[in-house]
N, C-alpha and C positions, 0 to 999 in steps of 0.2 A: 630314271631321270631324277635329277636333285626335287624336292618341294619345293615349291618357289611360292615368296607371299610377301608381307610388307608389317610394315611397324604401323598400328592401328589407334586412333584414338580412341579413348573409353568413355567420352560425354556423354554424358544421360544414363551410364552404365556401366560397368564392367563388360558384362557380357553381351552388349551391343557391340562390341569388336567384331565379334565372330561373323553377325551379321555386315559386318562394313568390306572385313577381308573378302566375304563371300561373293559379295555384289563386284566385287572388281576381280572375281576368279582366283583369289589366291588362297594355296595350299599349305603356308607355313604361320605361323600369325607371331609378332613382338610388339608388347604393350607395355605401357606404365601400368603399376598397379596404386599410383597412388600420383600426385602431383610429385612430379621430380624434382623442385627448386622450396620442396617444405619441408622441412627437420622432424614437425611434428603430427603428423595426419594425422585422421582419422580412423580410429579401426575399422576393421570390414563387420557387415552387420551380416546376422545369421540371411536376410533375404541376397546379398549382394552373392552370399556364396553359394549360397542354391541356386537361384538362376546363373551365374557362372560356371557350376557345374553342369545342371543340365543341358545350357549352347553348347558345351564343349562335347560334352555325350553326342549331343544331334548333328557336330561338328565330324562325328565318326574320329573322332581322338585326333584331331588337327594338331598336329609340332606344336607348343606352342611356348615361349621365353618370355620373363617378364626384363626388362631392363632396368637394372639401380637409379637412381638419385645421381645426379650429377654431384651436389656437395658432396657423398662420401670420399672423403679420401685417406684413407689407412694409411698413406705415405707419409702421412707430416710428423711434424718437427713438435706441433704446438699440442699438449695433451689436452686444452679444452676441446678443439676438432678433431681431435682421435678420438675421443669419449665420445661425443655426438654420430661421429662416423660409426664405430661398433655397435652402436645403440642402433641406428639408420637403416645396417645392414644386416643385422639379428632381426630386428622388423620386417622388413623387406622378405627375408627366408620364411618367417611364420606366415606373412601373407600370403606367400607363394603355397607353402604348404597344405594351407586351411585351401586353395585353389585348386588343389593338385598341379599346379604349374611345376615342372619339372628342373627349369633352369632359371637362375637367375643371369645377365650380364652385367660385368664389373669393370670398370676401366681401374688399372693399376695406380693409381693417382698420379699425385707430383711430389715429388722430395722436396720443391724450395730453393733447391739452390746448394746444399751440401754434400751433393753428387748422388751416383744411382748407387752406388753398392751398399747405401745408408737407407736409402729410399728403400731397395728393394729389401731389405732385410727389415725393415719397421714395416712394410705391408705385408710382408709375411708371418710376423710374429701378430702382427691386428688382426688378419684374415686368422690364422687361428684360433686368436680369442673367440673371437663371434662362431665358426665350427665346432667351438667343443662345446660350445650353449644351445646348437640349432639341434632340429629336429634328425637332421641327416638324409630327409627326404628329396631334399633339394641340392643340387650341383652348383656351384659356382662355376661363372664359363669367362675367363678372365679374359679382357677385349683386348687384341692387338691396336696399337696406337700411333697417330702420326709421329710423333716426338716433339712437336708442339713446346715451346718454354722447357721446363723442367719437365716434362710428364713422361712416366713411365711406359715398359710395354714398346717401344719402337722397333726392340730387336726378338728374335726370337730365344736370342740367348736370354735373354733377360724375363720372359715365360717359363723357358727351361727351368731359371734359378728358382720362380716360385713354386712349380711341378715339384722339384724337386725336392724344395726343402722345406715345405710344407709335413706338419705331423699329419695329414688328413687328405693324402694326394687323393682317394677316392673320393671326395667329394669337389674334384675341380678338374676343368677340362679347359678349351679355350677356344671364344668368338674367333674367325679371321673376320676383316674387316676389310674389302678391297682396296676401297679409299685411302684407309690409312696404310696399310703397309705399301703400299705403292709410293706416297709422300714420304713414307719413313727409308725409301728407297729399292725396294723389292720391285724388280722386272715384271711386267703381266703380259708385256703386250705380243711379245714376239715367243716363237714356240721353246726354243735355246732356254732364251729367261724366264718363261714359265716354269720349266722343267727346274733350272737349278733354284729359281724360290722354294718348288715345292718341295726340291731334294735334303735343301739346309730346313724346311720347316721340320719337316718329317727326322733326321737326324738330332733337331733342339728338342722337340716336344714328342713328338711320336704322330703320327695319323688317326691313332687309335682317340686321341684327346680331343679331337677336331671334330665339334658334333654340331656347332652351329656357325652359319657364315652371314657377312651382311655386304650387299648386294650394292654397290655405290661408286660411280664415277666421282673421279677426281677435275674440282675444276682448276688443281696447281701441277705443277708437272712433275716428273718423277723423281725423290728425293727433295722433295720439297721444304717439307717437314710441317707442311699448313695442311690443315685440317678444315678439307671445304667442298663437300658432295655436290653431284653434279648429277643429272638424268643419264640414263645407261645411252652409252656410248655419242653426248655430246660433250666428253672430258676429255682432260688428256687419258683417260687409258683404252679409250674407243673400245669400237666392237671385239677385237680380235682378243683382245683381252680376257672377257669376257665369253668367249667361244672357248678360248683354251682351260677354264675352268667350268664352263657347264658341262663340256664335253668331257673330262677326267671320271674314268669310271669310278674311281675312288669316292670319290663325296657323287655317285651317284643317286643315294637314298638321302642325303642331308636336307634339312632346312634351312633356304636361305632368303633373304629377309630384304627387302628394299627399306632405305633408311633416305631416299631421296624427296626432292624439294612438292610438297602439295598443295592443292586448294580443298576447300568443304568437299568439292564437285567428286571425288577423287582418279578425275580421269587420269594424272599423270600416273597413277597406281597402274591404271589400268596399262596405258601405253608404252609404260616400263618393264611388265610382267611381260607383254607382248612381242615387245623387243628381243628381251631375254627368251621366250621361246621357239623365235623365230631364230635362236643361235645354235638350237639343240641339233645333232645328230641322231637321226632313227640308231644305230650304233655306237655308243661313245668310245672313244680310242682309250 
């Protein structure tokens, strides 16, 4: 059966996550390791990472992803935010690393406006810069994307392109994200268009790159191209959707991550996990 777990706040801590995903039973865990909407944080202090290591120890080695900075974005045009991006995301890998966090997630940015086969070849020569300064301990897991304005990642060809032409393909794999490739256009709901999403993913990227998933109903409908999570299965991509990927024996060991709407309380965590394994099969097909 997949790990199933949720995207956790770190208030009061880093390593209070462990304890937050625990109390609502989940087995995968995705944090910020820093404030997402700040350029310049704070470094992590020698205690922040010992007690982060140890929960994680006690955690019995829980999955666990940290998720980039929303400002990074390596597609652009404008070299002062490409410099602040490389800089953001070379951070973000040391932080991860001093963590032992294994993966980072990256959304592909946005071009701007001067099309994608410019976009995608300027985040790829950025993402390189930052990999050949990093430590190597860490993966980049680069996030499938609704298509949203300009922004990258909608298609799978367009993942493929950075797999592939990447000097440092070992150190990058790739989030799916339910939500978004569903908006981006990709079938979930019926077993036919499960099958052929999963036939064309597997054909662009491979299976083998696919090591984390994020868990998220859509509240726009299919092909949308809006970017807007919903609680498992009151979206358009309902239950069945969601059955047809828990159920794939293939990402039967994966971790996959609830990135849906909460309160402090975090009962919708819980309600959501619950959902989702009320979809599982004793045998996955």
């Amino acid at each position: 059966m997949p790990l199933l777990g949720a995207h956790e706040s770190v208030a009061g801590g880093l390593h209070l996550a462990f304890a937050r995903i625990e109390s609502v039973g989940g087995e995968a865990l995705q944090i910020f390791t820093r404030n997402q909407r700040q350029w310049h944080p704070a470094e992590l202090t020698a205690e922040e990472i010992a007690l982060f290591r140890k929960a994680h120890e006690k955690s019995r080695g829980m999955p666990v992803a940290a998720h980039a900075s929303y400002l990074i974005n390596l597609a652009t045009d404008k070299d002062g935010l490409l410099e602040k991006s490389v800089h953001g995301l070379l951070s973000e890998l040391n932080r991860c690393a001093q963590l032992g966090v294994p993966y980072v997630v990256l959304h592909p940015g946005s071009h701007g406006g001067d099309g994608v086969d410019a976009g995608l070849e300027r985040f790829t020569t950025g993402l390189d810069r930052v990999l050949k300064q990093s430590s190597g301990k860490v993966k980049v897991l680069v996030e499938t994307t609704a298509g949203q304005g300009t922004g990258l990642g909608s298609s799978f060809a367009e993942l493929a392109y950075i797999l592939d032409n990447s000097k440092y393909p070992d150190l990058l794999a790739v989030c799916v994200d339910t939500c978004h490739i569903f908006a981006a256009g990709y079938e979930l709901r019926t077993v036919d268009g499960y099958r052929a999403t999963i036939a064309e993913l597997e054909s662009a990227v491979g299976l083998d790159k696919i090591l984390f998933f994020h868990l998220n109903d859509s509240k726009k409908e299919l092909g949308s191209r809006v970017d807007r999570h919903e609680h498992i299965g009151q979206g358009a991509i309902g239950l069945d959707g969601f059955k047809n990927l828990l159920n794939d024996r293939r990402f039967a060991r994966l971790p996959m991550t609830l990135e849906t709407p909460k309160s402090d309380s975090l009962e919708e965590d819980r309600q959501n996990l619950q959902v989702l394994r009320s979809l599982l099969r004793k045998t996955p097909h």
